[in-house]
Every structure is written in C-alpha cells, then in structure tokens.
TORLUM-263670 format. One record per residue (C-alpha): x, y, z; residue number from 1; residue in one letter. Coordinates in nm, 2 decimals. Each point is the difference from the previous one (the first is absolute). Layout:
REM TORLUM-263670
site east X&north Y&up Z&nr NUM&rest A
...
***
This chain:
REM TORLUM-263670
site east 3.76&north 5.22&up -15.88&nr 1&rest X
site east 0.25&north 0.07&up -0.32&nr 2&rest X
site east 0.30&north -0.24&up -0.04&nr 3&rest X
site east 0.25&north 0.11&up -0.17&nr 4&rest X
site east 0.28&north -0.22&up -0.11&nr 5&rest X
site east 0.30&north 0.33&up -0.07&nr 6&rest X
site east 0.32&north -0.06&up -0.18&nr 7&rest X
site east 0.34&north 0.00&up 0.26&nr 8&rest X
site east 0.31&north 0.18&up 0.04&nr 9&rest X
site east 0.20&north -0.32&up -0.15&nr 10&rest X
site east -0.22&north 0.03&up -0.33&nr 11&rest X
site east 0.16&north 0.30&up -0.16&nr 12&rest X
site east 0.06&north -0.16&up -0.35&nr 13&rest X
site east -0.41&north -0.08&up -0.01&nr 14&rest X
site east -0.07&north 0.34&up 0.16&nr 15&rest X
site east 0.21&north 0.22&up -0.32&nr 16&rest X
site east -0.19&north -0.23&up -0.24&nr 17&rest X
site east -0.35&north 0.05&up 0.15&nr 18&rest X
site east 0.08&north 0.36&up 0.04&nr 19&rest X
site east 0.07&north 0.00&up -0.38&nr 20&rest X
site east -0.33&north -0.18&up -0.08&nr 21&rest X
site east -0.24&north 0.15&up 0.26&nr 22&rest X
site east 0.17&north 0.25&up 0.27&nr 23&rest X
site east -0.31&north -0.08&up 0.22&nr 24&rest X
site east 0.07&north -0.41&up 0.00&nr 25&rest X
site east 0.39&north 0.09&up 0.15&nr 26&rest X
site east -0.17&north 0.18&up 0.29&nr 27&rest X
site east 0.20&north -0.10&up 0.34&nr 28&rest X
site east -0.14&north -0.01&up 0.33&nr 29&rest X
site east 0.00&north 0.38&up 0.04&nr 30&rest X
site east -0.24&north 0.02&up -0.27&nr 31&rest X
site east -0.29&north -0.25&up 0.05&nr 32&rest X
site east -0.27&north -0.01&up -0.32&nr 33&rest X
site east -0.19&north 0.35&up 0.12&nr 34&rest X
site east -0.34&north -0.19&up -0.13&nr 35&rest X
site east 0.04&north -0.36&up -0.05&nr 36&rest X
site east -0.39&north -0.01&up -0.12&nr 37&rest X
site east -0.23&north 0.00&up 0.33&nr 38&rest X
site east -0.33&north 0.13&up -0.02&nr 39&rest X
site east -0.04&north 0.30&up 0.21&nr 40&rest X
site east -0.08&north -0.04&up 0.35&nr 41&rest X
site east -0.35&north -0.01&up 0.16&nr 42&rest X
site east -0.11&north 0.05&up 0.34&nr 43&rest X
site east -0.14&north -0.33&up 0.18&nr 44&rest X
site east -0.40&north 0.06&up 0.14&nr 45&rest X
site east 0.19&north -0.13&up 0.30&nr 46&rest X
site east 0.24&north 0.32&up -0.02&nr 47&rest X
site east -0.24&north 0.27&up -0.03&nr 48&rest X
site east -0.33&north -0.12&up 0.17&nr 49&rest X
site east 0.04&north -0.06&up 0.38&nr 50&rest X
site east -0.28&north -0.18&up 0.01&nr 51&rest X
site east 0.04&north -0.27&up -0.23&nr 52&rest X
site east 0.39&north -0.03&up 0.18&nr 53&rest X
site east -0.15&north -0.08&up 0.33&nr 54&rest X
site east -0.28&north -0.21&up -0.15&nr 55&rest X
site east 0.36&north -0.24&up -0.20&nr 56&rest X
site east 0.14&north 0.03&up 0.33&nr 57&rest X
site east -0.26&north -0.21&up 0.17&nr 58&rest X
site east -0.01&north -0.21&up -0.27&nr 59&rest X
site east 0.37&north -0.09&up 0.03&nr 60&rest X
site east -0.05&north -0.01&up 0.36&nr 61&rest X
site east -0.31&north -0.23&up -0.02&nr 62&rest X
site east 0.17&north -0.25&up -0.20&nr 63&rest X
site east 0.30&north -0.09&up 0.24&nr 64&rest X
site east -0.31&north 0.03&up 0.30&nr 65&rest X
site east -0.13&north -0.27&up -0.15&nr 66&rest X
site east 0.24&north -0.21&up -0.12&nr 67&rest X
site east 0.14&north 0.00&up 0.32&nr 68&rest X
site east -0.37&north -0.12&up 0.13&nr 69&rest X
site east 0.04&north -0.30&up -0.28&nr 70&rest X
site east 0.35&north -0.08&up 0.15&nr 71&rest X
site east -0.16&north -0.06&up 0.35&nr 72&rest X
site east -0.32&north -0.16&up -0.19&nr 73&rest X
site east 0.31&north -0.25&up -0.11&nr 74&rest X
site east 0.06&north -0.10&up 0.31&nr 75&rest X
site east -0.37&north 0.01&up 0.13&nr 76&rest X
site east -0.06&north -0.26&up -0.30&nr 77&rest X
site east 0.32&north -0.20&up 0.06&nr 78&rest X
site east -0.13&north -0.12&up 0.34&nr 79&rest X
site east -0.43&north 0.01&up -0.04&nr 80&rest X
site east -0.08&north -0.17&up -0.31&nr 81&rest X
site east 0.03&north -0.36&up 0.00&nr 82&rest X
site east 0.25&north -0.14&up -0.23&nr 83&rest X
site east -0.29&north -0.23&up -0.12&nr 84&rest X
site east -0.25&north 0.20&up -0.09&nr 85&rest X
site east -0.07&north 0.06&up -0.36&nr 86&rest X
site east -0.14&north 0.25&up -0.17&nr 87&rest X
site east -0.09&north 0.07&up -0.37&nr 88&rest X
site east 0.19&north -0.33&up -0.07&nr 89&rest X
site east 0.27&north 0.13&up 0.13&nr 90&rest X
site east 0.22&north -0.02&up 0.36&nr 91&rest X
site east -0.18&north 0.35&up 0.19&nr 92&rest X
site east 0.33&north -0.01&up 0.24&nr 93&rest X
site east 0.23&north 0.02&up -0.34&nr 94&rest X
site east -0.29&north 0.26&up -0.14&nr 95&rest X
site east 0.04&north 0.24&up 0.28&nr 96&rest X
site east 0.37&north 0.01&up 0.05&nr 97&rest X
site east 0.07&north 0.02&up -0.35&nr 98&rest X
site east -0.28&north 0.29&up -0.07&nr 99&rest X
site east 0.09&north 0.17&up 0.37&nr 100&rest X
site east 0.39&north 0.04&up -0.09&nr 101&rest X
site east -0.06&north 0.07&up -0.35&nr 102&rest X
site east -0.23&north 0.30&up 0.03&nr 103&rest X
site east 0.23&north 0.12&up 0.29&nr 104&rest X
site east 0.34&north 0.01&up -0.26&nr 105&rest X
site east -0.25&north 0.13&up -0.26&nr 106&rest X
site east -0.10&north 0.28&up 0.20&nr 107&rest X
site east 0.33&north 0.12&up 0.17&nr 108&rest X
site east 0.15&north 0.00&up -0.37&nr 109&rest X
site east -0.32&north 0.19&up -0.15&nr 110&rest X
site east 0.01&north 0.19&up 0.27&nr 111&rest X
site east 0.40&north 0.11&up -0.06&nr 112&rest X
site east -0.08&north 0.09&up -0.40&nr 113&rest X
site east -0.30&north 0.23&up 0.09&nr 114&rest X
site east 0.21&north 0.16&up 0.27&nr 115&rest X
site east 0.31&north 0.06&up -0.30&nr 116&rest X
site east -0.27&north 0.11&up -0.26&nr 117&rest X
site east -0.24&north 0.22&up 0.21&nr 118&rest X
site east 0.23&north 0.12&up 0.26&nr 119&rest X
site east 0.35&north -0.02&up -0.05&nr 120&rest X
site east 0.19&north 0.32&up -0.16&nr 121&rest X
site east -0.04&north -0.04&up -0.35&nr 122&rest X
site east 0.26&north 0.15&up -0.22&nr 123&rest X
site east 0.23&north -0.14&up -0.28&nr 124&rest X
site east 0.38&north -0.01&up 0.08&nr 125&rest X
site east 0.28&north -0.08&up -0.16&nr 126&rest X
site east 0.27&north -0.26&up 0.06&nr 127&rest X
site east 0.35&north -0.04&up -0.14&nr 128&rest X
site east 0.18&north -0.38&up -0.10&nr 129&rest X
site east 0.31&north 0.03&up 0.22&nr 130&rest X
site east 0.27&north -0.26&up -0.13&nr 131&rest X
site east 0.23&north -0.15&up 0.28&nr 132&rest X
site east -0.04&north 0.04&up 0.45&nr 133&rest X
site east -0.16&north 0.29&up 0.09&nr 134&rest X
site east 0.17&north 0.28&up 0.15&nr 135&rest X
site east -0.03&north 0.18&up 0.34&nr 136&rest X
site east -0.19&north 0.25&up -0.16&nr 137&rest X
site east -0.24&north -0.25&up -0.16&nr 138&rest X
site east -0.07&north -0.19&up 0.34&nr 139&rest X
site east -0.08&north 0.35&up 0.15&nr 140&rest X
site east -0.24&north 0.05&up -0.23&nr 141&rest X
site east -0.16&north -0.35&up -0.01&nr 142&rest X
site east -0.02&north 0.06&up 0.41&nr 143&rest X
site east -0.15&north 0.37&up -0.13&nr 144&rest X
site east -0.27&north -0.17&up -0.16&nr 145&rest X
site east -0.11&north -0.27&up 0.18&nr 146&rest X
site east -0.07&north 0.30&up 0.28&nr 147&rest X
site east -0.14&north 0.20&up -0.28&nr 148&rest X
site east -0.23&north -0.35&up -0.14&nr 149&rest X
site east -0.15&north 0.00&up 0.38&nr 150&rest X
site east -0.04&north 0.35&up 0.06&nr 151&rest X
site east -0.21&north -0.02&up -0.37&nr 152&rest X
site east -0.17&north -0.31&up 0.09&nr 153&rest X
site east -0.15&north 0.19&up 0.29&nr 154&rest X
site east -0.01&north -0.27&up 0.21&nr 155&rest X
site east 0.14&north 0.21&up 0.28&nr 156&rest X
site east -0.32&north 0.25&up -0.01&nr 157&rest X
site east -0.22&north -0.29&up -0.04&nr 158&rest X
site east -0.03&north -0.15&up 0.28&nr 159&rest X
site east -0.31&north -0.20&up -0.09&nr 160&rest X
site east 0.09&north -0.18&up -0.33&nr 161&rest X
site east 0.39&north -0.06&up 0.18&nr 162&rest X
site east -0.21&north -0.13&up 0.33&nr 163&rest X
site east -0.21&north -0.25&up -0.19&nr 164&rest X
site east 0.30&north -0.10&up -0.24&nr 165&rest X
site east 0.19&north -0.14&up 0.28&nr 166&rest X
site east -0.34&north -0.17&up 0.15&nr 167&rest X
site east -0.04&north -0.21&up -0.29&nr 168&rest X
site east 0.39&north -0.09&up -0.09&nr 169&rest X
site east 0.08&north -0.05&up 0.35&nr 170&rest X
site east -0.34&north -0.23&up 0.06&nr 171&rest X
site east 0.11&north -0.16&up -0.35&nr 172&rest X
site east 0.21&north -0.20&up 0.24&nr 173&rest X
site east -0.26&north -0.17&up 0.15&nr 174&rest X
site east -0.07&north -0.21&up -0.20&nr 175&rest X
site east 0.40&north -0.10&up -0.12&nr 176&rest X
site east -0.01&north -0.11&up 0.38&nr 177&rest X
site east -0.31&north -0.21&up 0.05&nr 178&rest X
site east 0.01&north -0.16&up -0.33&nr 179&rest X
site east 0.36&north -0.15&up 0.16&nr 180&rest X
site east -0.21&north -0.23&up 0.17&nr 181&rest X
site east -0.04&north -0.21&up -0.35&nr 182&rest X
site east 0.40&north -0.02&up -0.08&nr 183&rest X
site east 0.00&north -0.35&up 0.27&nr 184&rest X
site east -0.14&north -0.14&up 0.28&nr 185&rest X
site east -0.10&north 0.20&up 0.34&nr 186&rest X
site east 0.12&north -0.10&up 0.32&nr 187&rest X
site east -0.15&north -0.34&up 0.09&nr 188&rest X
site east -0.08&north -0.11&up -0.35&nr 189&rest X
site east 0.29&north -0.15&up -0.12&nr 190&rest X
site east -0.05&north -0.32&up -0.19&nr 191&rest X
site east 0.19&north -0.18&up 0.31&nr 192&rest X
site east -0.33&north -0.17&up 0.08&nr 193&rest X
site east -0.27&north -0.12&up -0.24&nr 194&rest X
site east -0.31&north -0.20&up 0.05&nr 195&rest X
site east 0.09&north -0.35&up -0.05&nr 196&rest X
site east -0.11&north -0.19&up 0.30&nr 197&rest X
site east -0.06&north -0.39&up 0.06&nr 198&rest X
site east -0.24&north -0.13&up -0.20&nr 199&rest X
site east -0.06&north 0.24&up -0.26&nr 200&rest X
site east 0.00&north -0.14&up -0.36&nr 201&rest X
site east 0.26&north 0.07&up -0.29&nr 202&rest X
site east -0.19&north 0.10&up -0.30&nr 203&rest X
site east 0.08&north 0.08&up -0.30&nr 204&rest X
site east 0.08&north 0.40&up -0.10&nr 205&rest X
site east -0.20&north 0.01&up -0.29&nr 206&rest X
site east -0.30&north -0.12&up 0.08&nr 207&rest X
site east 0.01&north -0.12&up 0.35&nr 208&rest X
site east -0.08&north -0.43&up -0.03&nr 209&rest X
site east 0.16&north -0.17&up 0.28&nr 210&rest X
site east 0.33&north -0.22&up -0.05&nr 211&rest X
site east 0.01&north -0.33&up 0.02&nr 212&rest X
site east 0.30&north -0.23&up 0.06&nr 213&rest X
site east -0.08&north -0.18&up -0.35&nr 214&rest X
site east -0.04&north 0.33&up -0.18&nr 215&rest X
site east 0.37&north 0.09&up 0.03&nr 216&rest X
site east 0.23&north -0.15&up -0.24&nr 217&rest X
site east 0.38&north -0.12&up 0.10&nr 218&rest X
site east 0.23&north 0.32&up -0.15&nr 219&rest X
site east -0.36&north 0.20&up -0.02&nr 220&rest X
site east -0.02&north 0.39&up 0.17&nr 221&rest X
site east -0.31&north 0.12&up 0.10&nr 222&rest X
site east -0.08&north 0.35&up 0.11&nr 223&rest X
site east -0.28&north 0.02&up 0.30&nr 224&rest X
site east -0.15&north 0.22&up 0.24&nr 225&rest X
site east -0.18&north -0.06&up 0.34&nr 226&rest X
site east -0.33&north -0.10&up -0.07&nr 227&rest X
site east -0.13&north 0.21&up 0.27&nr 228&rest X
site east -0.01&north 0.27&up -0.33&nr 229&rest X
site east -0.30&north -0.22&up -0.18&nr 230&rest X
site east -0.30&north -0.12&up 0.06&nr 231&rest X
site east 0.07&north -0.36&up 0.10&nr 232&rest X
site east -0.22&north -0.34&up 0.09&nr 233&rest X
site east 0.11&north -0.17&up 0.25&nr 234&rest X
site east -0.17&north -0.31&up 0.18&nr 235&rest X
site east -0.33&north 0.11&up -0.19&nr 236&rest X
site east -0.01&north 0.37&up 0.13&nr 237&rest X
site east 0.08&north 0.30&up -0.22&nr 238&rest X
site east 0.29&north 0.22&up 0.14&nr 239&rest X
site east 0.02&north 0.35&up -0.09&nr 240&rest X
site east 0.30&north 0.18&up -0.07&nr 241&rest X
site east 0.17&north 0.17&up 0.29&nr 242&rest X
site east 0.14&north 0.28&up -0.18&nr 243&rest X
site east -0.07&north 0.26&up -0.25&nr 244&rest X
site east 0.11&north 0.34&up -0.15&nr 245&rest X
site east 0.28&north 0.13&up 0.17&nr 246&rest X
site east 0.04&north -0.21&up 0.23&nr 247&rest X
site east -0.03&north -0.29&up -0.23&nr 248&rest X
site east 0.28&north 0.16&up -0.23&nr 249&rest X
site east 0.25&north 0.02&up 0.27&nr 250&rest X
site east -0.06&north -0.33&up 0.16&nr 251&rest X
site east 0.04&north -0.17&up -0.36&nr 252&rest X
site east 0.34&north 0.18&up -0.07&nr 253&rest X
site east 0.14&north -0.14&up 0.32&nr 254&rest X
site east -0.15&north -0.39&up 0.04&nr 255&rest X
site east 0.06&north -0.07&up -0.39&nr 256&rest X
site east 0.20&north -0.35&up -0.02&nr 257&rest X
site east 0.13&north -0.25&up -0.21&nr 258&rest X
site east -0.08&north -0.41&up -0.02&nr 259&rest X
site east 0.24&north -0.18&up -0.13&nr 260&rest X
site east 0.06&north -0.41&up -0.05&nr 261&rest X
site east 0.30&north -0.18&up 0.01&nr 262&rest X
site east 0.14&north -0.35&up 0.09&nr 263&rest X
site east -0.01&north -0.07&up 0.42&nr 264&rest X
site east 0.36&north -0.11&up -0.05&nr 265&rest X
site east 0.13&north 0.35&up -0.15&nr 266&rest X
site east -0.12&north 0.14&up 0.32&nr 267&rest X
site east 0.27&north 0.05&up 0.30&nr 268&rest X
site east -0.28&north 0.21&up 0.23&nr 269&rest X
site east 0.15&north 0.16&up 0.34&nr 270&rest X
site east -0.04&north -0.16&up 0.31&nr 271&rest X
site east -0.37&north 0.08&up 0.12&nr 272&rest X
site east -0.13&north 0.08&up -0.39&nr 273&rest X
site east -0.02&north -0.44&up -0.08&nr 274&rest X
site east -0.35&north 0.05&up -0.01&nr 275&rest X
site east -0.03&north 0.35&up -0.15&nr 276&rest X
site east -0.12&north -0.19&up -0.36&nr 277&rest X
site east -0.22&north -0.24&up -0.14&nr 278&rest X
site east 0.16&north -0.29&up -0.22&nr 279&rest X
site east 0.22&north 0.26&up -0.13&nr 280&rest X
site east -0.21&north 0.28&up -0.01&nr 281&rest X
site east 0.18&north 0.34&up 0.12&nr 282&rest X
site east -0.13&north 0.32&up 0.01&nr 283&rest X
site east 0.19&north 0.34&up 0.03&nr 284&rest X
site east -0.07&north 0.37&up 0.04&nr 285&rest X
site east -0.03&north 0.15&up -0.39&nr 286&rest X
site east 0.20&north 0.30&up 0.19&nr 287&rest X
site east 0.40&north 0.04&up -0.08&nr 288&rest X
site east 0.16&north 0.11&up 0.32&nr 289&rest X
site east 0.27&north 0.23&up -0.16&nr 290&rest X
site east -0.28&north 0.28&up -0.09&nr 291&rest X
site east -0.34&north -0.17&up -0.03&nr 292&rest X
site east -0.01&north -0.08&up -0.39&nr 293&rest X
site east -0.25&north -0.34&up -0.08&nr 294&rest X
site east 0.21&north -0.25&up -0.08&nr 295&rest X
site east -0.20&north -0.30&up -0.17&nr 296&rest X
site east 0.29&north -0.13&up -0.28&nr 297&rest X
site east 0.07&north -0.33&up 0.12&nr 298&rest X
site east 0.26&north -0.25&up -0.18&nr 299&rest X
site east -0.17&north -0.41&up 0.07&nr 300&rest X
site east 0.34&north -0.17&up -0.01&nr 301&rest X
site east 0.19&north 0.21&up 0.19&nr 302&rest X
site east -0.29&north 0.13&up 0.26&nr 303&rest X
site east 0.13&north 0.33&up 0.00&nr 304&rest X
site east -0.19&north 0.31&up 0.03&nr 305&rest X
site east 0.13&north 0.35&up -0.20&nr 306&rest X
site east -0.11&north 0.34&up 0.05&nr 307&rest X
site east -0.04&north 0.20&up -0.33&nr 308&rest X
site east 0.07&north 0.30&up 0.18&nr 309&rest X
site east 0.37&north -0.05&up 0.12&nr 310&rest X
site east 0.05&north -0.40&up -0.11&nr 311&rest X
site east -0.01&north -0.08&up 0.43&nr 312&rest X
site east -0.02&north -0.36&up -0.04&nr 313&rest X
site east -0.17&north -0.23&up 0.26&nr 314&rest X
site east 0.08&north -0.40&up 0.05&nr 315&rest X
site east -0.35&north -0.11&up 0.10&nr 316&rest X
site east 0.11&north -0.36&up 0.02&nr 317&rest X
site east 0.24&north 0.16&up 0.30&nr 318&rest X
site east -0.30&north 0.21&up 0.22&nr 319&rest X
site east 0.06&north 0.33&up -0.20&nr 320&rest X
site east 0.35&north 0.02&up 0.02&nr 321&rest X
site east 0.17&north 0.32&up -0.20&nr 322&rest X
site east 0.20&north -0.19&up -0.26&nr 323&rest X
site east 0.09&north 0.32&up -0.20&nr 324&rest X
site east -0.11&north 0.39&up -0.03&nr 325&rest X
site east 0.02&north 0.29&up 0.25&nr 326&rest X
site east -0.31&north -0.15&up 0.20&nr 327&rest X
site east 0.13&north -0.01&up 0.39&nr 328&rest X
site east -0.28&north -0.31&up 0.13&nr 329&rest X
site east -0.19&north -0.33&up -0.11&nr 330&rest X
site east -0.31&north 0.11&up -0.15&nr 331&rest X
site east -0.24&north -0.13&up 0.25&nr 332&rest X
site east -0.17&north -0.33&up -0.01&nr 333&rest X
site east -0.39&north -0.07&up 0.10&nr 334&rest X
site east -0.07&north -0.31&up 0.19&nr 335&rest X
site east -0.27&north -0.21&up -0.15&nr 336&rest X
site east -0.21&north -0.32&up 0.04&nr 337&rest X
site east -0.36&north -0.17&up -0.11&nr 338&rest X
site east -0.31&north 0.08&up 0.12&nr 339&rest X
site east -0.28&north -0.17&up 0.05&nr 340&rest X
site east -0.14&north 0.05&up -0.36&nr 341&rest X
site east 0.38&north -0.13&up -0.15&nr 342&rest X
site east 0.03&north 0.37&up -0.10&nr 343&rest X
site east 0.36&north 0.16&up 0.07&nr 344&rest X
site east -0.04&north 0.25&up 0.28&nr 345&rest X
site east 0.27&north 0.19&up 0.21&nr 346&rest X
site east 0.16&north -0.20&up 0.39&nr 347&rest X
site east 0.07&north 0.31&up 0.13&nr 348&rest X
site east 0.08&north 0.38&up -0.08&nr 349&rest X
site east 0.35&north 0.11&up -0.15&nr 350&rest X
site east 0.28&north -0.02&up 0.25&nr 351&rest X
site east 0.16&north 0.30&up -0.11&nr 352&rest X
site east -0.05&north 0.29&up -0.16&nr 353&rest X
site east -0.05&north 0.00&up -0.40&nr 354&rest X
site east 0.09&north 0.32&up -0.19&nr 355&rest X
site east 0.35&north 0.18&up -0.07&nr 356&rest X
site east 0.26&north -0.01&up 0.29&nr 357&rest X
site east 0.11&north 0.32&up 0.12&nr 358&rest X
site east 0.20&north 0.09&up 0.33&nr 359&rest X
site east -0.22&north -0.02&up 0.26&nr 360&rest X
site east -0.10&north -0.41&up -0.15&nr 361&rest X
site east 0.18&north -0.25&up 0.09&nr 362&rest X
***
C-alpha cells in the first residue's frame, strides 16, 4: 500500500513555491504521484494455479483445526496432570498449559498471515492524509471498504478457513474460563478452617524444630507452622508429614501463625481465653483480616501488631483487638498449652475464621 502524505487546500503559499521549484512536488489530491517507484506487479502462484490455492487453503484451515484441538488439550491438561508431577526438571502441569496455549495463539495468528499473503486480494492502493473529522462522504467510503475488505478477503466463499477460524477463536475461550479457577479459592476451600487441632506442635517455619516455652524470649516474635507439615519425633516414634504438594501449599498459607512473648501482667485476655497462653506466651494467625496480607512486624513495648500492607494495627496484649487500619475484626488467636514433652502445642482449633472479612463473615 502507497502512503502519500499530499499538501492541503490551506497551503497555497508552499504550493506556488513548490510549483516554482518542481511542478510535480505541488501536486494536490487530484493528482496523486502517477508512479511513486513500485515494482511492477506479479501474479501470486496462489492467483494463477488452482491447485496450489486449495492446497494454502487447507493449510490456513488446518492451522485454526488444530489450534483449536490445543485449546481443548488446555483444558484436558488443566484437570489430568497432577500438579506434582515433574518432568524434565520442570512442573509437567505448567509445561503443558504453557506449550498447549502457546501453540494454539501461534497457530490462529500464522494461520491469519498465510490467509492475507496466499489468499487475500493482493493489490497496491493508495490512501490519502485527511486533516480534521471526516466527512459524510469519507464515512461512506470507510463503510464502502470495510464491505469491499470482506468481500476481498473471501471469507464469505470460504466456508472452510471462516468455519475453522471461529472454532479456534471461539474455543480460545476455554481456556480464559477454566484457568479462572486459579484467581482464589473454590467453593468450600476458603481459609475459614485450617488444620490446627489439639495437640499438634508449633514448629518453627523454617525448619520445622518444635517450640519450647524457654526458647521464646520476652518481646521476641516467632513465625511457625503446624508441625503436622514435617517429619516430627514424638515419644520415640517418627511422624510423617501429613501434607504435601498442593495440598501442603494451601494448608500452609492458611494455618501460618505467630508466637509471641510478653509480660502475664500486660495481658487483659477475654473472659474464657485466661488459659489461652503459656507464661505469656500468645500466638495469633500470621493472616490480616482486612485482605489477607502476613502481618509479622511486631513492636515489644507496645505489643502491637502492623500490617505492611494497609498499617491495620493489632493490640495483642488486648486478644486481637483492631487498634488502627481499615481491618473490620481481631486477628484470631490460637489456644495453646504444654504437652507431655514440654513442647508448645495447640488446646484447641481456631474459634473463628482467619483470613480477610468480607460480607458474608461476621
């Protein structure tokens, strides 16, 4: 396609001095460049030989056939490989979405160039810089050809690569609508629940020792985990961990707490929480309730909690309690006690939900 950028009516001073110079360079609108330089035109194989047309039209055709086939082998993949298994090194559930969507967009847009250069009407044209809205007349003939751009695109009278275009964009979708799953939790996996239970241990996050009551200093915070996650001795026997993959993933991002120590006096626990602690000994969920950001920045001599995210602050001396920041509830506590073994171990499960409040929380 020639561009050319013409002179306007309102340039009338430029116009008499190009015409002076070179009467060809003052040529108006009415006069386009007769031969701006383009080779003469030549015939595509595609144009002249049958054949080799229908042979580039199942080409184009088979391209969007199968990247619609890759769209549903998206989905297929999303649901039958296991999100643990490992291939080359590498995740095989990542592997095959990424290679199944990316050779379907590949194809549909491979597919759309060899239908423009093989089958397309192919002649040069020329198009003139308009300066301000276009007229009626303009509009007309932008409608004009757009019809004209179909009708030449011969999408109409080809029934096959138009068929199997709209198969693979309109299976495209497919995967846009299962990968959904991924933006949050499904029905009935919301972190309101998490696997603390009596008894289980508070262990450290990074490598998974148990707590003890002498291991916590006064002022000191300590992230932990259940330590249903790692292999644990108890009372001789070797435990093995409860979780993993997935599963383990999930179930970390919801139980993940805090241990914190401070003076038995600073406490003022709610009636039925007196025993919730050890000796001064707290723990929390590591959960902000305003939208579910870790909060672990803790100040010793006020016992106050801060989110990073949105500066929700928590008085942990005062069960929880909101002292500051758009956060609606306490962030929930975890009742613990000794065991046996004089290791720190949850009473009981959480007593509300942990996570971000929305509407339908209390």
């Amino acid at each position: 396609m020639t561009d050319h950028n013409l002179p306007t009516d309102g340039d009338d001073e430029r116009n008499d001095e190009l015409e002076h110079r070179d009467p060809a360079l003052a040529r108006g609108p009415e006069e386009p460049i007769p031969n701006p330089g383009l080779p003469e035109h030549e015939p595509r194989p595609t144009d002249i030989d049958e054949a080799m047309e229908r042979r580039a039209e199942l080409q184009v055709a088979a391209m969007f056939i199968l990247a619609a086939l890759l769209s549903v082998g998206f989905c297929v993949a999303y649901f039958a490989i296991d999100r643990d298994a490992i291939v080359a090194g590498t995740s095989a559930s990542n592997l095959a979405l990424g290679m199944t969507l990316g050779l379907a967009l590949l194809l549909i847009g491979v597919g759309a160039i060899q239908w423009a250069k093989k089958l397309m009407t192919d002649h040069e044209i020329i198009e003139y810089r308009h300066s301000g809205a276009s007229s009626d007349e303009d509009r007309e003939e932008t409608l004009t050809a757009f019809r004209q751009g179909a009708e030449e695109s011969g999408i109409a009278r080809r029934p096959l690569i138009r068929n199997s275009l709209i198969a693979s964009v309109g299976l495209l979708g497919l995967p846009a609508v299962v990968a959904l799953a991924d933006l949050g939790p499904l029905p009935g996996d919301s972190p309101a629940k998490t696997v603390w239970r009596p008894g289980i241990r508070l262990v450290q996050d990074v490598d998974g020792r148990p707590i003890r009551p002498q291991d916590v200093q006064f002022g000191q915070l300590i992230n932990a985990e259940p330590g249903i996650f790692f292999e644990q001795e108890i009372g001789g026997e070797v435990i093995e961990p409860e979780y993993e993959g997935v599963a383990l993933n999930n179930a970390k991002a919801k139980a993940a707490v805090i241990v914190v120590r401070m003076r038995p006096d600073d406490i003022n626990p709610a009636e039925g929480r007196e025993d919730w602690g050890v000796d001064g000994i707290l723990c929390f969920s590591k959960i902000c309730t305003h939208v579910g950001c870790p909060i672990s920045l803790w100040e010793q001599q006020t016992q106050q909690l801060l989110c990073p995210c949105h500066q929700s602050t928590y008085d942990l001396a005062d069960n929880g309690r909101v002292l500051f920041g758009p956060a609606a509830r306490a962030v929930p506590q975890l009742p613990i006690e000794v065991d046996q073994y004089g290791y720190l171990v949850a009473k009981d499960a959480f007593q509300e939900p942990v996570g971000p409040s929305y509407w339908e929380r209390g």
